[in-house]
N, C-alpha and C positions, 0 to 999 in steps of 0.2 A: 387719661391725662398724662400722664408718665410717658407713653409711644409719642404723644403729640410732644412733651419737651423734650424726648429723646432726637425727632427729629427738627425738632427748633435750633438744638445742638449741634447737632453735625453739618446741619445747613449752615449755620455761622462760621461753622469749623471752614464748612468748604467754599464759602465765601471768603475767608479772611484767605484761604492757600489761595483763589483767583488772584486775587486784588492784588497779592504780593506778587505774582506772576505777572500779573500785567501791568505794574507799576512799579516794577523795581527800577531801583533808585540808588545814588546815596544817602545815608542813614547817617545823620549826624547824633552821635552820645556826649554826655557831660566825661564817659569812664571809657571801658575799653571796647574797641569795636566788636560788632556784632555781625553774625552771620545768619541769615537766615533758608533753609531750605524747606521746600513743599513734596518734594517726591516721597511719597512713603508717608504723609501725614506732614503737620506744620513744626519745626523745630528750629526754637531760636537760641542760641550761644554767642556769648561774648569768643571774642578770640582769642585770652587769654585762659578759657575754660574753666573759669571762678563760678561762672554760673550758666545753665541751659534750661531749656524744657521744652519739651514732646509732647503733641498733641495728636492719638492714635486712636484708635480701634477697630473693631472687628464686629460682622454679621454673617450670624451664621442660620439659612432658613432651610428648614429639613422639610421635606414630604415621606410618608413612609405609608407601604402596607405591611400587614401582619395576620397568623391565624395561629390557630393549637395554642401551644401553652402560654402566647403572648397575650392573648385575648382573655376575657373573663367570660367567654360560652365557647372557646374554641373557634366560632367561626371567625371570616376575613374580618378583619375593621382597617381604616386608614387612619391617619393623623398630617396636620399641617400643622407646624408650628416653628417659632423661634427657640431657635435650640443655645445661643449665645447672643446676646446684644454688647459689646465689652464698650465704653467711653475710657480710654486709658492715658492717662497724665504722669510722668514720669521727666526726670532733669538733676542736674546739680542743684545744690540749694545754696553753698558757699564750699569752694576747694571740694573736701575730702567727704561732704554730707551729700546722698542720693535720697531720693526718694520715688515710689510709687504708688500710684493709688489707679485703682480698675475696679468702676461699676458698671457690675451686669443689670440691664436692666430688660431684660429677659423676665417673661412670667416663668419659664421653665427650669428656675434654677432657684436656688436660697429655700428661706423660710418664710419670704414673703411676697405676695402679689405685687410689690411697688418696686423689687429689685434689692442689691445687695452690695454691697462690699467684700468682692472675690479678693483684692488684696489693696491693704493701704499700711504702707511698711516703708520706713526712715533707714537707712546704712550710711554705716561709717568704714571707709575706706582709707582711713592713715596709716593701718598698718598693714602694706601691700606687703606678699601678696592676699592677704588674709581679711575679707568683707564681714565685720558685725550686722547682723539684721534686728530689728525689730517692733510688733507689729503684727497684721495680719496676714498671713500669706502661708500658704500649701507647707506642711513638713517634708522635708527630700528624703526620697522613698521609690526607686525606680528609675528605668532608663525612659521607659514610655511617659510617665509621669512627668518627666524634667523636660519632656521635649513638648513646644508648646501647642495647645489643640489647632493654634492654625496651619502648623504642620503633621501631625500625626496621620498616618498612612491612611488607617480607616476611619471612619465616620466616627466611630466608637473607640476607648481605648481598650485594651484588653478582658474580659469577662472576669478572669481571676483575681484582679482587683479589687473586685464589688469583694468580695473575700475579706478584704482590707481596707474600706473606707474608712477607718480612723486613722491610718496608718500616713495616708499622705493627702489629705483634707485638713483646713482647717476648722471644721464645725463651730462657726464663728467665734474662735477663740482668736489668742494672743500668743505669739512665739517669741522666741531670741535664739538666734542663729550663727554661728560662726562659719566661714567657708573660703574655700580657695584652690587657686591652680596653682602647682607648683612641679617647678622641672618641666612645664610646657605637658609632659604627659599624666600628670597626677591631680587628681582632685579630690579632696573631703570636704566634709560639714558635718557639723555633730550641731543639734539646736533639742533645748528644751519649750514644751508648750502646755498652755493650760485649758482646757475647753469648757464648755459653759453647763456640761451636765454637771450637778451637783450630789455631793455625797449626803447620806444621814447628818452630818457634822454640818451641811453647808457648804465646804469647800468643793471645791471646782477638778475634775478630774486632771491628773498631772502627766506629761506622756515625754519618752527622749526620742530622740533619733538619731540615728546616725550613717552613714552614707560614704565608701570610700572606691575610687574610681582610678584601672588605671589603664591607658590608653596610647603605648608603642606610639599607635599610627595613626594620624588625628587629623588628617585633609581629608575633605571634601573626593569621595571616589576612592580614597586610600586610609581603611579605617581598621583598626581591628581596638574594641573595647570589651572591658571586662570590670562589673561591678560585685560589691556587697552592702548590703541595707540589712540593718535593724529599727527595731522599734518597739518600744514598750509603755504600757498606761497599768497607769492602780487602780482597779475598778473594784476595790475589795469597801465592803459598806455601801455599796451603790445601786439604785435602781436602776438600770439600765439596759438597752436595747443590743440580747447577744444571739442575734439572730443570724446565721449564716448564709446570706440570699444574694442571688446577684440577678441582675436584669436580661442575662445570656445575651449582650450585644445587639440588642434592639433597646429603642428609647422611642416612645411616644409619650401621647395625653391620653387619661381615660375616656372610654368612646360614652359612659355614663355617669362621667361627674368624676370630681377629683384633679388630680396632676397626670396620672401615668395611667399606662393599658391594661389595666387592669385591679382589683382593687386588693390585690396584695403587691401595689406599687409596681406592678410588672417584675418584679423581684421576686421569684419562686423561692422559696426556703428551702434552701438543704441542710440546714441542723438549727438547735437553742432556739430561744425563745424572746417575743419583745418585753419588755418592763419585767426583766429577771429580777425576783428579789433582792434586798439591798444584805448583804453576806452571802451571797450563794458561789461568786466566783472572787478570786482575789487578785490574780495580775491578767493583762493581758498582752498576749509577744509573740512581733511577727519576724519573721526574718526574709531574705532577698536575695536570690544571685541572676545577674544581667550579663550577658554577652551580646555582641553584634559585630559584624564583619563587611565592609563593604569594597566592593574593586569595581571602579567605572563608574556604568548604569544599574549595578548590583546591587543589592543588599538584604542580608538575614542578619536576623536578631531576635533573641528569645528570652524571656525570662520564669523561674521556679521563685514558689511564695509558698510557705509554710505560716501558717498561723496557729494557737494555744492558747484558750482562755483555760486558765487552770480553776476546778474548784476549790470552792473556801468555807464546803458544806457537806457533813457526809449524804445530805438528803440530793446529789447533785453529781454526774459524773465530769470529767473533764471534756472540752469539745473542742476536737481537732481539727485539723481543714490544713489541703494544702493543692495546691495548682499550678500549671504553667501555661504557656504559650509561643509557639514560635510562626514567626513572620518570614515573607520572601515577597520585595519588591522588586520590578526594573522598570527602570525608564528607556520605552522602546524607541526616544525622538533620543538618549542617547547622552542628558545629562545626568549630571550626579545631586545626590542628595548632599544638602550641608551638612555640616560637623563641627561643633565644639566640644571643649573638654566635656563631657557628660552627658553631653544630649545631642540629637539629631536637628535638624534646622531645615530650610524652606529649598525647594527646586526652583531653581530661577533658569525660566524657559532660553533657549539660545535663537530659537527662532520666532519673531515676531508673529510672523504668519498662522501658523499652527499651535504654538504656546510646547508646553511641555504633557508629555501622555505615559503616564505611568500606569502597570497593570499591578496587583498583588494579590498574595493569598496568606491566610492567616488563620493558624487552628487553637483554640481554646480547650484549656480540661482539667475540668475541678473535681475533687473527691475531700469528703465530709464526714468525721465522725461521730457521731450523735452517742453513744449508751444511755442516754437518758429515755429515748426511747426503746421502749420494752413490746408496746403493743402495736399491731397493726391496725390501719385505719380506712375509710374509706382512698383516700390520695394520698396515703404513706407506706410504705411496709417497712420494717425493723432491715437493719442494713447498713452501709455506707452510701450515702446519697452521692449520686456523680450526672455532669451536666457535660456534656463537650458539643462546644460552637466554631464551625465552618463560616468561613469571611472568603471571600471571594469579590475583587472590585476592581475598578478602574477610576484614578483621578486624570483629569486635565487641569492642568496649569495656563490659561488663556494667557496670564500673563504676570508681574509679581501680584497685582494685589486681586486678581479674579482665578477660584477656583472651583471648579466643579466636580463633586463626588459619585460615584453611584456602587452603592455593595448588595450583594446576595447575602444574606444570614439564614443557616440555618442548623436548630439544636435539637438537642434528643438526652432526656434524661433518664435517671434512673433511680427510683427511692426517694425522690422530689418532691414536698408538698406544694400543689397548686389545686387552687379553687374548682377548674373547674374538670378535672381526672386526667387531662391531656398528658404525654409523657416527650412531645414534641410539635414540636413549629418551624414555621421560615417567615421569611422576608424578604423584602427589598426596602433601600433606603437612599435617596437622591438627596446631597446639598449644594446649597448654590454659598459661595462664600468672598463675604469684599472685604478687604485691607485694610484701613489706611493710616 
C-alpha cells in the first residue's frame, strides 16, 4: 500500500512539473508575483521571497552480493532492495521561517515497515548569519555525515561511524540547533537533543553537540577544510544498547527473515553489550577531527572518531573505540566536486553525452576496547577487536538527476564476535540513483 502511494505521489509530482512546462503562461496573483521552476523538482516562490516551496526527492535502489562475515553461514547471498525512497518538501513559510520535512518510505530504514520521518524541522533565520533549528533532524557530527547521501562518494558512508550512531542520527527524537557561516570560511553549530530511549525515571536520554569548521578555500576544485565534532549523551540509570558494531560497509536484507544479512543485523560486534543494565555506564562522548582537500578533479578527505562510554559500576569496565577513514576521489571526464562551507555537494557533468565518471578508493579502521571481556569464546577471544574495510568504486553521473554507483568491499577482522566464526568477507554493490 505505501509503494503504491509512494508512486501515486511522484506521479502527480511529475505531472504537475509537465503541465507547468507545457503550459506555462502568465500567472495572475491577488499578492506578489510568482515564479515557478521544474528543473531539479517543482518549486514555487513569490518574487519577493516571503514565501516558496520545493517539491523533491530521491531513489535510491541497490543490488548487492556478499559472503564470509556478511552472511549468517558465510556462504554467497544477494539482496535487492530499496535502500532510500526520500518524498522531500521544503520552502519559506513567511520572511525569516524555513521549514523541512523528508519521508523515507523505504522498508529499509526506520523502525517501521510503513516508513519514517528522516526529518521534519522548522528554522528561524532573523538572525543571519546565525539559523535556529527545531525538530527532527541528524545532530551535526562529521564531514561525510553533513554531505548529503545523494552525493557521498560510496554507496555506503564510512564504517567508523557505525562506531557512533547516536552521535549523528536522530533516533527518532527531537533537537534544537544553532548554526552558521561566518567570514565566508567559518562554520559552527552547537544543538542540544533528546531521544526516545528512556531512563529508570522515565525521562528521555539528553545528548549535545557540537561541530566547528574552518575552511581557507571553499570553491568547488579549490578546497582545503578542516573540522572538529563533539558529542555527549547521559546514559547513566539507563537500559540501554552499548554495543560496539558496525556493518563493515555492506548493507543488505536478511537472506532468512528480518531487515539485514544477517541476524546480528549484519553488524559484527566489536565490544559491550545490547540492553546494558540501567547503572552500569554513566556518560557517553564521542569526539571528531575532519580534514579534506580538493584541486580540480581531485579530492582526499579523511576523518578520526574516538568514542568512551565510561562505567558507572564497579561490576563494569569502561569501553573504548576509536577509528578513522581516509578517501581519494577523481573525476577522470575532469570535473570538480561541489563545496560548501562544511560539506561536500553533487558533480554536475559538463558533458551531456557521456555524463560525468568518477573513480575512488576509500580505507576504513576501527579498533575496540572491551576489558569486560575476560574469557575466550567460540567467535571471540579476549583482545582489542579491530575490523578494516577496502572500498574501491566507480560513479557515473549520466547527468544531474541520474547516478550510477558500483564498489568492491572487502573486510577482515580480528577479535570480532560474529555468528557464524567467519573473520572476513567481500562484496560488491551496484545503485541506480534519481533526483528530483
Amino acid at each position: 500500500m505505501i509503494r503504491k502511494h509512494f508512486a501515486g505521489v511522484a506521479a502527480s509530482a511529475l505531472a504537475m512539473a509537465v503541465t507547468a512546462q507545457a503550459f506555462a503562461g502568465t500567472v495572475t496573483t491577488d499578492g506578489a508575483d510568482i515564479v515557478v521552476k521544474t528543473k531539479g523538482g517543482l518549486e514555487v516562490a513569490t518574487t519577493d521571497k516571503e514565501f516558496s516551496f520545493k517539491l523533491g526527492g530521491r531513489l535510491q535502489a541497490d543490488y548487492s552480493q556478499f559472503d564470509g562475515i556478511y552472511t549468517d553461514n558465510g556462504d554467497k547471498a544477494d539482496a535487492a532492495y530499496i535502500r532510500r525512497g526520500f518524498l522531500e518538501l521544503s520552502g519559506v513559510l513567511y520572511t525569516d521561517w524555513a521549514y523541512t520535512i523528508n519521508y523515507d518510505f523505504s522498508h529499509n530504514s526506520g523502525d517501521s515497515d510503513n516508513g519514517y520521518f528522516d526529518e521534519a524541522s522548522l528554522a528561524y533565520n532573523g538572525f543571519k548569519p546565525v539559523s535556529i533549528k527545531v525538530g527532527r533532524f541528524d545532530p551535526d557530527f562529521g564531514l561525510e555525515k553533513a554531505t548529503s547521501s545523494k552525493w557521498v562518494t560510496a554507496p555506503e558512508r564510512n564504517a567508523a561511524y557505525d562506531l557512533i550512531d547516536w552521535a549523528n542520527g536522530h533516533q527518532n527524537g527531537l533537537g534544537l540547533q544553532a548554526s552558521g557561516v561566518f567570514a565566508d570560511s567559518f562554520y559552527a553549530s552547537a544543538g542540544v537533543f533528546s531521544k526516545d530511549t528512556d531512563d529508570t525515571d522515565g525521562n528521555s536520554i539528553k545528548q549535545a553537540n557540537g561541530r566547528f569548521v574552518f575552511a581557507p578555500m571553499h570553491e568547488a576544485g579549490n578546497v582545503l577544510h578542516f573540522g572538529l565534532n563533539v558529542a555527549s549523551r547521559d546514559v547513566s540509570d539507563t537500559a540501554f544498547d552499548a554495543r560496539y558494531r558496525s556493518r563493515l560497509g555492506m548493507r543488505g536484507v536478511e537472506t532468512l527473515g528480518g531487515n539485514d544479512a544477517g541476524p546480528n543485523g549484519n553488524r559484527p560486534v566489536l565490544g559491550g553489550a545490547n540492553n546494558s543494565p540501567a547503572g552500569s555506564y554513566d556518560t557517553d562522548t564521542a569526539f571528531g577531527l575532519e580534514a579534506a582537500f580538493a584541486m580540480g578533479p581531485a579530492s582526499i578527505q579523511g576523518e578520526y572518531i574516538t568514542r568512551k562510554t565510561k562505567a558507572d559500576s564497579d561490576a563494569f569496565e569502561d569501553l573504548k573505540g576509536h577509528g578513522f577513514y581516509v578517501q581519494g576521489a577523481y573525476t577522470i571526464t575532469g570535473e570538480s566536486r561541489g563545496y560548501k562551507i562544511g560539506k561536500f555537494d553533487s558533480i554536475k557533468p559538463q558533458n551531456k553525452s557521456i555524463g560525468a565518471w568518477e573513480v575512488f578508493y576509500r580505507f576504513d579502521s576501527m579498533t575496540v576496547e572491551d576489558d569486560n571481556i575476560t574469557t575466550a569464546t567460540a567467535t571471540r577471544d579476549v583482545g582489542d577487536a579491530e575490523a578494516k574495510v577496502h572500498n574501491l568504486g566507480v560513479n557515473w553521473y549520466a547527468n544531474e538527476a541520474v547516478k550510477i554507483s558500483a564498489a568492491y568491499v572487502k573486510a577482515k577482522t580480528d577479535n570480532v564476535t560474529n555468528v557464524n566464526g567467519d573473520d572476513d568477507g567481500k562484496g560488491v554493490v551496484v545503485r541506480a540513483q534519481y533526483v528530483f
